[in-house]
N, C-alpha and C positions, 0 to 999 in steps of 0.2 A: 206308772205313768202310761197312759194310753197312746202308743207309738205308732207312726204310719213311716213308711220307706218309700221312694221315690227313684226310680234306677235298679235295673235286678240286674245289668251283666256281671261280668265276673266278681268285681270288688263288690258292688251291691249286692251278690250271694253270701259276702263273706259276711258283710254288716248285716244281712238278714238273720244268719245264724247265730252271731253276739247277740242281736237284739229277743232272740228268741228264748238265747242263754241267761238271760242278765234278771237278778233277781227283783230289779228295778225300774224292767218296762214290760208292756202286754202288749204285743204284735196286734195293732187293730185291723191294720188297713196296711195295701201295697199298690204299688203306681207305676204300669211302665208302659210307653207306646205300643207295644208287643203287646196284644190282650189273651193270647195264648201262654206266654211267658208269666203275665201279671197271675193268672186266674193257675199254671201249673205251681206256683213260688207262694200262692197266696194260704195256704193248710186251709184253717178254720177263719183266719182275718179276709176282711172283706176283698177285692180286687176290683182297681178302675184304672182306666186308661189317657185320664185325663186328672192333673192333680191339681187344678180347682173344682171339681168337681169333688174329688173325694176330701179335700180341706174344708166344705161346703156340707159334706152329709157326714164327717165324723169327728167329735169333740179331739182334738187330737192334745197332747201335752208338749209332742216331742215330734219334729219331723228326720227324718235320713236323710239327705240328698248325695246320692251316689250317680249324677251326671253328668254330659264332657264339662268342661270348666267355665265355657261362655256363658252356661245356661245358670251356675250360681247364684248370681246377685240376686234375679228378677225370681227363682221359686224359693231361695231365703228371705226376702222378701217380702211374696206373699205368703209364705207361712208365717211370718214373724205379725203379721198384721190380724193372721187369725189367732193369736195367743201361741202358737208355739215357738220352743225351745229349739234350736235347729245343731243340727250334728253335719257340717263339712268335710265331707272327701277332701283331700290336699288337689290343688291349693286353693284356699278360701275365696280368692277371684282372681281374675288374669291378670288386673290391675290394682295399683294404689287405691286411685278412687271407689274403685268395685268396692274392695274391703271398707275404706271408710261409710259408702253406704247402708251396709249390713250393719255395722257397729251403730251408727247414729239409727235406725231402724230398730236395733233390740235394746240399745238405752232408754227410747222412748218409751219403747210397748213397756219394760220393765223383765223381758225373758232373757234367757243367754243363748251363748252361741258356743259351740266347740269346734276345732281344726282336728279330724284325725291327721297326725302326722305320726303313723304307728311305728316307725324306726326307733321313736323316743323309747317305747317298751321291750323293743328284743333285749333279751337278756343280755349277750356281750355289748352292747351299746352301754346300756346300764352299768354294766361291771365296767368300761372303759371309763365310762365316767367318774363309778366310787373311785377308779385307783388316779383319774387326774386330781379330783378334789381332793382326795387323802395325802398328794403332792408324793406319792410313791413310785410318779418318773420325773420328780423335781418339776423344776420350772420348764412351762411349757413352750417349746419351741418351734414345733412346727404341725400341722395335718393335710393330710394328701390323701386325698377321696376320690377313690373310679369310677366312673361308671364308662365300662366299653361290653357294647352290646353289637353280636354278629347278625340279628335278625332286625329289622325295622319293623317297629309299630305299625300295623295297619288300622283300616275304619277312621273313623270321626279321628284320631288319633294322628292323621296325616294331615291333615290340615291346621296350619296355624292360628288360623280364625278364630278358630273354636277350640285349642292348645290354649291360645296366650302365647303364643311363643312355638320355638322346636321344640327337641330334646332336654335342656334346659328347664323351661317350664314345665316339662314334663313327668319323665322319673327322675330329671335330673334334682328336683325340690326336694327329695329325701335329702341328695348329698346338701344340699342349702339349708336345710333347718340342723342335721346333726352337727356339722360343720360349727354351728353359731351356738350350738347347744354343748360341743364339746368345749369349741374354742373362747368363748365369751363374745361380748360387744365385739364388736366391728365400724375400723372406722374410716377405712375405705376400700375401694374393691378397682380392681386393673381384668382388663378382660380380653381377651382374641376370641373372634369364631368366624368362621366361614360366611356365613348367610346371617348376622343378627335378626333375630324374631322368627328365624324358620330356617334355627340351626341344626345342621346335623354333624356337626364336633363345635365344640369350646372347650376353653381352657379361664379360669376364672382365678384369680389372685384375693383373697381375703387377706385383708393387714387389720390386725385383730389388736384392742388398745391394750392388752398386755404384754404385744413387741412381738407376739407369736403371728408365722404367715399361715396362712391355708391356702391351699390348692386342689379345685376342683379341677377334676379332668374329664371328659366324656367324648364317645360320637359312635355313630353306628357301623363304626368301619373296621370292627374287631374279623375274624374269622368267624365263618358261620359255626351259630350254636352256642358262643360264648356269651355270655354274661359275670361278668368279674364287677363287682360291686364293693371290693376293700378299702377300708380305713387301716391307715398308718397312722401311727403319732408317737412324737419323737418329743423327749423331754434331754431335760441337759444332767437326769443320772439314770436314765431308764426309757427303754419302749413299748409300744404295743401293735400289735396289729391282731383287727379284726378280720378274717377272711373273706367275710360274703355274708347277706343277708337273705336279699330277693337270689343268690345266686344260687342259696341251697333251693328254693324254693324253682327256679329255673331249670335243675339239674345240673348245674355246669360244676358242680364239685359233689365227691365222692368220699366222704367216711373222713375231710380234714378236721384237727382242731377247729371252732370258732374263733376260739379266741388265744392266742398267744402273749408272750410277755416275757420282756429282757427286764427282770430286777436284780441286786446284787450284781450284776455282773455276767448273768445267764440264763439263758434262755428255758423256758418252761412254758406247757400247756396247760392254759384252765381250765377244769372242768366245766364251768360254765357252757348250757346248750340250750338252742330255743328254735323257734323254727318265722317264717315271716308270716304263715298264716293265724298263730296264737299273737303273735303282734296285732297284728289288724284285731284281732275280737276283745284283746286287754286295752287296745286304744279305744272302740267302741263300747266298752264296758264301765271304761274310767269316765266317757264323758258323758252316758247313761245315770253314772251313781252320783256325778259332779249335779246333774241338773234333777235329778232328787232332792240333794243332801241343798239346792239352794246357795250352791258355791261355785265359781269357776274353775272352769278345766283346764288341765294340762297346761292345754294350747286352747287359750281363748282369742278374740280379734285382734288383741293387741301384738303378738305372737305371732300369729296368722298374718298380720299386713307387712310384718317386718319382713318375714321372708319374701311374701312377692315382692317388698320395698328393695330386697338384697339382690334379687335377680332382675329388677327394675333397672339396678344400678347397674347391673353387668353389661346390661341392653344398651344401656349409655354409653359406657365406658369401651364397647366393642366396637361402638357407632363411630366414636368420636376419635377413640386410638389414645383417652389419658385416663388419667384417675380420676374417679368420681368419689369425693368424700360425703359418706352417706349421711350427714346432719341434714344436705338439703333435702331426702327422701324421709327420712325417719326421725318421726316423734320420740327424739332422745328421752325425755322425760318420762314418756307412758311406756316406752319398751324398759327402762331400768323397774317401773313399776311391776310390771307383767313378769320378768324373769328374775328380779330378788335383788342385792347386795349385790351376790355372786357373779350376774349378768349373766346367767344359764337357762334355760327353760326349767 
């Protein structure tokens, strides 16, 4: 497939190099206001600085878009309208509505749409997940997900405008889609935060329809330099925890297991190890071979809206101080379509 990228900072680096790697797209064209940036990042593919202009001078298949999160909707979009297949940096848009126009945009044209949400491929995630399905910590009772970071986001990144939201919307969407992808359906959500929409701590309540809770927790008010990003999960004959993801990737841990596990009755390490930047290139590589092979990815819209639908709800539920049961956000129907039987991604 004839590929172009749109966003070269750091994540956009990272999706450059999948797309470079993947035996299912050719790097044609790259896109970033920076024309120094575009034209150093660009090899042998074309480089512009404007991306209707380079939508306009190259047949493309497949577009990247790796930028802040307001600018989504309107350059998926217009890629969708020149025939391509579009690949989403998380999250797919700041709102409900966003995503719904994206969706109704690639139904019509007849292309698809992918959400990197690359947490879903790090290995211990993966292995958390075989050993909840395999039911080898019993019945699921609870997950408890961090995110405490000592440095605050700077750039485009401070402002909630162009967030969707704080922290939250931000790195906090990993913990929201694994959260829904460990724990199944969800069928309401209780929330505190500080500032709703331009938060810098919350704490979020998922009451998930198998009777199991989750709890997200985050803010930027750890000690400097931390980043602790662990999954707990607690069954009623066995546990797990994950250590960090982004943490190893952060530096804020040094030579621990990944991934840990109380079975039998005791505790052990699993070999299991992965890093968050082959995350990010097996996320972009899967939704690369998805829009070849003529099938949906991973995380396609349906997927993709449910989670902003889920930190929609959080937004509410902090605003207003109660429970928000998420039937009035989410297309019950199309999300059990999108995640299986199981109600997993």
């Amino acid at each position: 497939m004839r590929t172009g990228i749109v966003g070269l900072g750091e994540i956009g680096q990272h999706h450059l190099a999948a797309i470079r790697d993947s035996e299912d797209a050719e790097l044609v064209a790259v896109c970033d206001l920076d024309p120094e940036l575009a034209g150093s990042s660009a090899g042998d593919a074309r480089a512009f600085s404007d991306v209707g202009e380079m939508l306009a001078a190259c047949e493309l298949d497949s577009l990247a878009v790796c930028l802040p999160h307001s600018l989504h909707v309107e350059v998926a979009v217009e890629a969708i309208a020149a025939g391509c297949n579009v690949l989403l940096e998380k999250p797919m848009a700041v709102d409900v509505g966003g995503c719904d126009r994206i969706a109704a945009a690639a139904q019509a044209a007849g292309v698809a749409v992918g959400i990197s949400h690359n947490q879903l491929h790090y290995a211990p995630h993966v292995r958390l997940r075989e050993l909840i399905d395999a039911e080898s910590l019993g019945a699921l009772r609870a997950i408890y997900a961090r995110l405490w970071i000592g440095d605050r986001y700077r750039g485009w990144r401070e402002d909630p405008a162009i967030v969707g939201g704080g922290l939250l919307m931000d790195a906090g969407v990993h913990r929201v889609y694994l959260s829904r992808a460990l724990g199944g359906p969800v069928e309401a959500v209780e929330a505190t935060m500080d500032v709703p929409r331009a938060e810098e701590r919350f704490e979020v309540t998922f009451h998930f329809a198998s009777g199991a809770t989750g709890l997200i927790q985050g803010s930027y008010f750890g000690p400097e330099g931390t980043f602790d990003d662990r999954i707990d999960v607690l069954g009623d004959r066995g546990a797990a925890v994950v250590s960090g993801c982004e943490a190893y990737f952060e530096g804020d841990l040094r030579d621990e297991p990944q991934l840990r596990h109380r079975l039998d009755g005791a505790w052990a390490d699993d070999a299991v190890s992965d890093s968050w930047a082959a995350s990010v290139a097996r996320s972009v590589s899967e939704i690369l071979a998805a829009f070849a092979a003529g099938r949906e990815p991973l995380v396609g819209p349906t997927a993709g809206r449910e989670t902003v639908g889920l930190i929609e709800a959080a937004y509410v539920a902090a605003e207003t101080g109660g429970r928000v049961e998420t039937d009035a956000i989410l297309d019950r129907d199309a999300s059990e379509r999108a995640h299986g039987p199981g109600g997993r991604v």
